[in-house]
C-alpha atoms as an extended CHARMM CRD file, in Angstrom:
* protein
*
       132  EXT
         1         1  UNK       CA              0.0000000000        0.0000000000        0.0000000000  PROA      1               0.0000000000
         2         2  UNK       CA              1.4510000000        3.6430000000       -0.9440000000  PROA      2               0.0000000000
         3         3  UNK       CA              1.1270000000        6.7860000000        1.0560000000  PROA      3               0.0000000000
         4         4  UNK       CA             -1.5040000000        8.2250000000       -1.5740000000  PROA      4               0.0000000000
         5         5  UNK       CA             -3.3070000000        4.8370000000       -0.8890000000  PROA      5               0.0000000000
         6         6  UNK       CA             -3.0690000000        5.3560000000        2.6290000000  PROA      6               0.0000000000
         7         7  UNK       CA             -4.1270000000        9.0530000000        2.4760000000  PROA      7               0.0000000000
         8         8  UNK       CA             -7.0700000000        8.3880000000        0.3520000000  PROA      8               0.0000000000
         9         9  UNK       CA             -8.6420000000        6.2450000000        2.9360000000  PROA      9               0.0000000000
        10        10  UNK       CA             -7.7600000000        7.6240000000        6.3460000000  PROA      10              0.0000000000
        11        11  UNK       CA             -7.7190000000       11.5650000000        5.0730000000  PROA      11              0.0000000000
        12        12  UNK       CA             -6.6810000000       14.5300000000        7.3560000000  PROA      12              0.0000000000
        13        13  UNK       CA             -9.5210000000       13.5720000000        9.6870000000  PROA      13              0.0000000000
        14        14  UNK       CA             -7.3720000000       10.0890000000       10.1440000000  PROA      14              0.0000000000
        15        15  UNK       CA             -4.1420000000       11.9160000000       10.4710000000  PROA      15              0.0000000000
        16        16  UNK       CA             -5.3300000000       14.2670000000       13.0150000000  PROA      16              0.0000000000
        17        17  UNK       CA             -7.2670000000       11.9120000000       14.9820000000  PROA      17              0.0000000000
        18        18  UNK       CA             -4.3530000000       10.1630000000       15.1930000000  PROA      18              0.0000000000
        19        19  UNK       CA             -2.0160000000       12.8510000000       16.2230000000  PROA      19              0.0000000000
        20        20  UNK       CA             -4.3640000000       14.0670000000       18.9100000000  PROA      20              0.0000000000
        21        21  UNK       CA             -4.1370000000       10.4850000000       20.1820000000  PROA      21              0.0000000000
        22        22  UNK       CA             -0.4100000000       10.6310000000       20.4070000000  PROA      22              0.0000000000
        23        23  UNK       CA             -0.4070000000       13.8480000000       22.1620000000  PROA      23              0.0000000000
        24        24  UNK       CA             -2.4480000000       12.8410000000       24.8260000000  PROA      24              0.0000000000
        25        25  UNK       CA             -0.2560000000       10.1090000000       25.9880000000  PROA      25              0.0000000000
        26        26  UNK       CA              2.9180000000       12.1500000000       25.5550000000  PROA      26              0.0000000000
        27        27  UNK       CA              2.8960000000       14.5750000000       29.1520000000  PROA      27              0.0000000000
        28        28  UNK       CA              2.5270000000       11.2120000000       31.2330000000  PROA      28              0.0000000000
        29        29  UNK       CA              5.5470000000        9.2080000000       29.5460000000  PROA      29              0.0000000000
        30        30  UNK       CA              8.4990000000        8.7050000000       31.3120000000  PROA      30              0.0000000000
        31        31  UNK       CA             10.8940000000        8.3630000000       28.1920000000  PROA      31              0.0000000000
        32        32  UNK       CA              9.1650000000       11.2940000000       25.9480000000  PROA      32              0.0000000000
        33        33  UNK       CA              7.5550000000       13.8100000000       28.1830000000  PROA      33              0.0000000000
        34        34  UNK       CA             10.4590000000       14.7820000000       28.6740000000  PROA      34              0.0000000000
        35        35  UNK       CA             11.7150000000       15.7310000000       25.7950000000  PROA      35              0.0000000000
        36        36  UNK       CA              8.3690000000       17.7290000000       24.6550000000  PROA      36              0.0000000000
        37        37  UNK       CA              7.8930000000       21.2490000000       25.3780000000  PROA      37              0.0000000000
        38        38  UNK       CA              5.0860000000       21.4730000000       28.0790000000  PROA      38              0.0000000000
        39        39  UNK       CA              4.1100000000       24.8450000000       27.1180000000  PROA      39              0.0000000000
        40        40  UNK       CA              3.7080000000       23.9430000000       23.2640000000  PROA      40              0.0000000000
        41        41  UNK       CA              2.2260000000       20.4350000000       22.7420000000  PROA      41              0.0000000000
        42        42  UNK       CA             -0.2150000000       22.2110000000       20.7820000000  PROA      42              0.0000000000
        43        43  UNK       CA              2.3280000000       23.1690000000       18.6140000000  PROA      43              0.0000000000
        44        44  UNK       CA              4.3760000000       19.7760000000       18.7490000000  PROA      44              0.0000000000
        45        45  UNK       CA              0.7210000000       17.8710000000       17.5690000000  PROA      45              0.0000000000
        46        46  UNK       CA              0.3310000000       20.7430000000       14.0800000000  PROA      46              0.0000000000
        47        47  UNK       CA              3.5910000000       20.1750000000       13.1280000000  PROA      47              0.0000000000
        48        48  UNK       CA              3.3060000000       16.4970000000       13.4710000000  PROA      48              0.0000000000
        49        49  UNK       CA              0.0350000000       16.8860000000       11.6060000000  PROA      49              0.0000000000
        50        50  UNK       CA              1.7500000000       18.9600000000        8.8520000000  PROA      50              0.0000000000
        51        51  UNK       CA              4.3230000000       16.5580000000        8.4590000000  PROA      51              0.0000000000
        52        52  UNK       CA              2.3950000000       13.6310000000        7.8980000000  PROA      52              0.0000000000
        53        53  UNK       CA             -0.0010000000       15.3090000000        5.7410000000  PROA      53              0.0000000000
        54        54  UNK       CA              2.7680000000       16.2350000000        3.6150000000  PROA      54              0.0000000000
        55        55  UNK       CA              4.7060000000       13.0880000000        3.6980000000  PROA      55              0.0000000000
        56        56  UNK       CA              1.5370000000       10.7880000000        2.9320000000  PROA      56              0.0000000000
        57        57  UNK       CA             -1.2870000000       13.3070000000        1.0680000000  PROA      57              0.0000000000
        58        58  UNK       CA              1.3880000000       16.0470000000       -0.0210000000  PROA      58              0.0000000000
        59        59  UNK       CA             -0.2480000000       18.8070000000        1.4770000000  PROA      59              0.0000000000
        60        60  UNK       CA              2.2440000000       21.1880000000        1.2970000000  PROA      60              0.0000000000
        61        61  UNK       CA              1.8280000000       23.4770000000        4.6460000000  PROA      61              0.0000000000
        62        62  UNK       CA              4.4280000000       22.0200000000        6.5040000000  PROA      62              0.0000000000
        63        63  UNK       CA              7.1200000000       22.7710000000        3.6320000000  PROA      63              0.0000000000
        64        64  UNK       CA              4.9410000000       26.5330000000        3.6280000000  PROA      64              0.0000000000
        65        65  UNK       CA              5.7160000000       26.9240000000        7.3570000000  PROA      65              0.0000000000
        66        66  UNK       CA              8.7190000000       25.2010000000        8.1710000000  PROA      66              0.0000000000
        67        67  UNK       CA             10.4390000000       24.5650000000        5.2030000000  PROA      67              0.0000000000
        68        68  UNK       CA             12.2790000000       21.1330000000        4.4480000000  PROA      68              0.0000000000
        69        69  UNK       CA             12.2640000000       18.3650000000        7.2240000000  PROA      69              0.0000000000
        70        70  UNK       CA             15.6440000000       18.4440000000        8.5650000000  PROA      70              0.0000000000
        71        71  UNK       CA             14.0090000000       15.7440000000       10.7970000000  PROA      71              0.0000000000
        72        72  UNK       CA             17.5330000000       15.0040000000       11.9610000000  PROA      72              0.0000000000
        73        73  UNK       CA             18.7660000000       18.4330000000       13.0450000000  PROA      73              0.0000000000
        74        74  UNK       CA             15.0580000000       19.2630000000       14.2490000000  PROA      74              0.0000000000
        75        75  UNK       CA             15.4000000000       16.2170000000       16.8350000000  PROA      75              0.0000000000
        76        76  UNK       CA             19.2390000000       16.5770000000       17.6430000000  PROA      76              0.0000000000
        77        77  UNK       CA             18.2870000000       18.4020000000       21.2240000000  PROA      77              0.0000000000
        78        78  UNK       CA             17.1610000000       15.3910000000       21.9670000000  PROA      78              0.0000000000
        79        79  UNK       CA             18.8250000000       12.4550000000       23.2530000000  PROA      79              0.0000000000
        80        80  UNK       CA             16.9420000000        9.6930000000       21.5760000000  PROA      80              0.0000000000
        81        81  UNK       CA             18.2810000000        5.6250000000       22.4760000000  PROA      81              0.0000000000
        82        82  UNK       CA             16.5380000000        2.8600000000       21.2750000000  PROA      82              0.0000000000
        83        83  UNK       CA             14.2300000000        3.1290000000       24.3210000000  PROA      83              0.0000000000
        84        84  UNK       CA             12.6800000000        6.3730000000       23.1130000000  PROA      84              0.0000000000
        85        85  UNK       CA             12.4270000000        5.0010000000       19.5270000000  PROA      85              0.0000000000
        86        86  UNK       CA             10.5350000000        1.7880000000       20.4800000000  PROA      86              0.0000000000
        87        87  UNK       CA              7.9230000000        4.1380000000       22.6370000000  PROA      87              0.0000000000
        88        88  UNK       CA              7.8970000000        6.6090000000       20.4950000000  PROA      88              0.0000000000
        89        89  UNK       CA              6.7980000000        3.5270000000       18.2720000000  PROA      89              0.0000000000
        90        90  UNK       CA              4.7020000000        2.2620000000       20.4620000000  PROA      90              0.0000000000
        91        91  UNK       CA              2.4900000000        4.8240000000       21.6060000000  PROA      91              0.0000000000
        92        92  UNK       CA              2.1740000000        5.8260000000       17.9880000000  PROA      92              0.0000000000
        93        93  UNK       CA              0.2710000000        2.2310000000       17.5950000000  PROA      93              0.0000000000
        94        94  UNK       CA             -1.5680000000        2.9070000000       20.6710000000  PROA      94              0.0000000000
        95        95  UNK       CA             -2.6910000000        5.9550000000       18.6430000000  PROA      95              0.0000000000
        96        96  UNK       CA             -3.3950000000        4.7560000000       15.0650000000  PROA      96              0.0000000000
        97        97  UNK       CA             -5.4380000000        1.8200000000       17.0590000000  PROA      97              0.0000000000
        98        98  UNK       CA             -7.0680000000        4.7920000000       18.9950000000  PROA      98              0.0000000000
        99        99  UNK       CA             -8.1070000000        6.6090000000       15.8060000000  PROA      99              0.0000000000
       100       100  UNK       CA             -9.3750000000        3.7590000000       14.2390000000  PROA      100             0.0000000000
       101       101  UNK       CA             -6.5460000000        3.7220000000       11.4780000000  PROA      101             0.0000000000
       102       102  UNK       CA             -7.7800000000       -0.1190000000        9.7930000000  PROA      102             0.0000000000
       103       103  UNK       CA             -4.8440000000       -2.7870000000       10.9060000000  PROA      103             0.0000000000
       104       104  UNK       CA             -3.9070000000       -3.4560000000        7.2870000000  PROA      104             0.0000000000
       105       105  UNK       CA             -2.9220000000        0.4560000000        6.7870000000  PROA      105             0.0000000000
       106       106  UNK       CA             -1.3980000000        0.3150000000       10.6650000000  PROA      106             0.0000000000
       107       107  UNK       CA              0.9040000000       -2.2240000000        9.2940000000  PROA      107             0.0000000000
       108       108  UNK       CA              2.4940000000       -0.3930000000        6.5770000000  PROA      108             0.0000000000
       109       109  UNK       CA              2.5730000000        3.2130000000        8.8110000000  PROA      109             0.0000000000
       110       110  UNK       CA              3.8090000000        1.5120000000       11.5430000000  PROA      110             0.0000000000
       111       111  UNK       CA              6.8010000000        0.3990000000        9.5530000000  PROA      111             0.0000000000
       112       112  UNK       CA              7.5260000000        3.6700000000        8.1420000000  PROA      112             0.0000000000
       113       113  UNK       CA              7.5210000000        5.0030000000       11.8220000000  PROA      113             0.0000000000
       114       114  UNK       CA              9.8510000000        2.5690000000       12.8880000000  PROA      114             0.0000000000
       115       115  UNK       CA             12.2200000000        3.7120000000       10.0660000000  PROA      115             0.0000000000
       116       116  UNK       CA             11.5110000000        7.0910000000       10.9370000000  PROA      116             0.0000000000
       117       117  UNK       CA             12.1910000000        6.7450000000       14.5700000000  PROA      117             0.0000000000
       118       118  UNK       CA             14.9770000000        4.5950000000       13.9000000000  PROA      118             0.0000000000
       119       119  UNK       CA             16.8330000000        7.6020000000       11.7940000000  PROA      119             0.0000000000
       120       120  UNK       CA             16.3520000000        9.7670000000       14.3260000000  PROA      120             0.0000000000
       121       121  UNK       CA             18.5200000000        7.9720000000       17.1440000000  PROA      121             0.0000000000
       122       122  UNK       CA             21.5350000000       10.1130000000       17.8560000000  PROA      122             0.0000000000
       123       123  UNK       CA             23.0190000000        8.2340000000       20.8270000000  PROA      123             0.0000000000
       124       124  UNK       CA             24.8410000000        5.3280000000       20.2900000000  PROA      124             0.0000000000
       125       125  UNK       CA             24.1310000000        1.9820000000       21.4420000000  PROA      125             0.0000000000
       126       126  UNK       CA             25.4800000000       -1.1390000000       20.8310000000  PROA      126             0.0000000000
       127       127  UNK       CA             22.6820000000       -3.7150000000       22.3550000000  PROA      127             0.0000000000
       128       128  UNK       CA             18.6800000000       -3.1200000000       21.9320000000  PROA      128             0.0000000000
       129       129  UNK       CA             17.1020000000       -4.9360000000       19.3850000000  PROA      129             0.0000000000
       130       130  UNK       CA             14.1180000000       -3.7740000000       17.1370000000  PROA      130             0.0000000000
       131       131  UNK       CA             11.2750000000       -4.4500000000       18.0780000000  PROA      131             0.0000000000
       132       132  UNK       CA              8.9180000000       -4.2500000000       15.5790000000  PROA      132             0.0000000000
């Protein structure tokens, strides 16, 4: 299944219900609370939003506002170890089950989050296997 696949049947209602999901488990987490801005998860959840519309219905107000991705220097604050990738994965399926995102189109997001997260790990490990 592509991303225009994808888009076409969950839409930006999908997207957003999922990212609303997401955000409402962050604050409470003891891995990624932490690393989100209390005072801007409003914020955190539209760019999120943006980015995923772009990325899987190229909508193109995330480019508008932010410009490219730099996904890597956007996250490099942040000191992210396979523990904060796997629940960053994790609570994102908590969230697409949440929303109601159908387990067939889960599947393929879930890997592309995994690959996401994965890219995003700046601290180096040597142990911690995937767990996808």
């Amino acid at each position: 299944m592509n991303e225009q696949e994808i888009f076409k049947e969950i839409g930006p209602e999908g997207i957003a219900a999922m990212c609303s999901a997401f955000y409402k488990r962050v604050p409470d987490d003891d891995i990624l609370g932490p690393m989100y801005p209390k005072d801007d998860l409003t914020g955190a959840e539209e760019r999120l939003r943006d980015f995923l519309l772009f990325r899987l219905g190229a909508d193109t107000t995330y480019i508008e506002k932010r410009g490219h991705p730099r996904l890597r220097m956007r996250h490099a604050p942040f000191q992210i170890n396979f523990r904060a990738r796997d629940r960053w994965v994790k609570i994102m399926d908590e969230s697409m089950a949440e929303a109601g995102i159908r387990p067939e189109i889960a599947a393929t997001l879930r890997i592309f989050f995994a690959q996401v997260a994965d890219f995003l790990r700046n601290v180096p490990e040597t142990d911690g296997p995937f767990k996808i």
